[in-house]
C-alpha positions in Angstrom: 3.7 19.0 -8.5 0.6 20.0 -9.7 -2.3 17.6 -10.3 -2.5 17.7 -13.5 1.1 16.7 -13.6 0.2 14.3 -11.2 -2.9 13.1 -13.5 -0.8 13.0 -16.7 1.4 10.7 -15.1 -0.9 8.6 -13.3 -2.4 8.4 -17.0 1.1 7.1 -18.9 1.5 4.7 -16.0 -2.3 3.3 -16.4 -2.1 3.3 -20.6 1.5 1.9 -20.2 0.7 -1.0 -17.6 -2.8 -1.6 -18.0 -3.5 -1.1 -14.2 -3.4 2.0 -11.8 -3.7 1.9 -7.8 -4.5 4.7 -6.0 -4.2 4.2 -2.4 -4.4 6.6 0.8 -5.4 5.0 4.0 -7.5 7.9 4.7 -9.0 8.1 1.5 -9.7 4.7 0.2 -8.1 2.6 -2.5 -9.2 3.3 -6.2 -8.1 0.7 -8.7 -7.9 0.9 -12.7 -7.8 -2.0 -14.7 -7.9 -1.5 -18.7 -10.6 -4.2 -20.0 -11.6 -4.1 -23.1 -12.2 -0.9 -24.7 -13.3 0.0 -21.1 -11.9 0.0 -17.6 -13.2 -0.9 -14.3 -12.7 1.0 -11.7 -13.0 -0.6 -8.1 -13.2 1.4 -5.3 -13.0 0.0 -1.6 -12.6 2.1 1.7 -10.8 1.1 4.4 -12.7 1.4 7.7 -16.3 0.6 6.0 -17.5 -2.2 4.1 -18.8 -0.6 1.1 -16.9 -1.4 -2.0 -17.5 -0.3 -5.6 -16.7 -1.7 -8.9 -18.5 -0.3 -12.4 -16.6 0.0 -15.7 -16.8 3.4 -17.6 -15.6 3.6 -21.6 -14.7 7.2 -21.6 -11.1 8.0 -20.9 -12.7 11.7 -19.4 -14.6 9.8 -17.0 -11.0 7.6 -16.0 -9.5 11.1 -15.9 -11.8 12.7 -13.7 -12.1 9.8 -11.2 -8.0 10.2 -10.9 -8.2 13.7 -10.8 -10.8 13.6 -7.8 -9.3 11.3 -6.0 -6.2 13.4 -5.8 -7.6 16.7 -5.1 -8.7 14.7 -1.7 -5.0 13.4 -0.8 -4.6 17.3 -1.7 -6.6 18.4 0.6 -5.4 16.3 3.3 -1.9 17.1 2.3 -2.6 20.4 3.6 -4.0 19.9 7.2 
């Protein structure tokens, strides 16, 4: 499946539920919350203590954090 498959789906789910996790143990785990007009996204890696939480308000900016985030599991897909 391709990611933009995989992007457009991730997408229906998120506008659908209101919340998208994205979680890889080797990545980190990226969570989408609709607030607002906005979402925050809230990012926390797994073997560090360095979380992140900031809200954006444009759906291109949603899109191309889910879109990154799954080129890495892509990546490490293929090793």
């Amino acid at each position: 499946m391709s990611i933009e498959t995989k992007l457009a789906r991730a997408m229906s789910n998120l506008d659908e539920f209101g919340v998208l996790v994205l979680e890889d143990p080797e990545i980190n785990t990226t969570r989408i919350k609709r607030v607002g007009r906005g979402w925050r996204i809230s990012r926390s890696y797994h073997e560090f203590d360095d979380d992140a939480t900031w809200v954006v308000s444009h759906r291109a900016d949603v899109e191309d954090e889910i879109r990154s985030w799954l080129k890495c599991q892509e990546q490490l897909d293929s090793f």
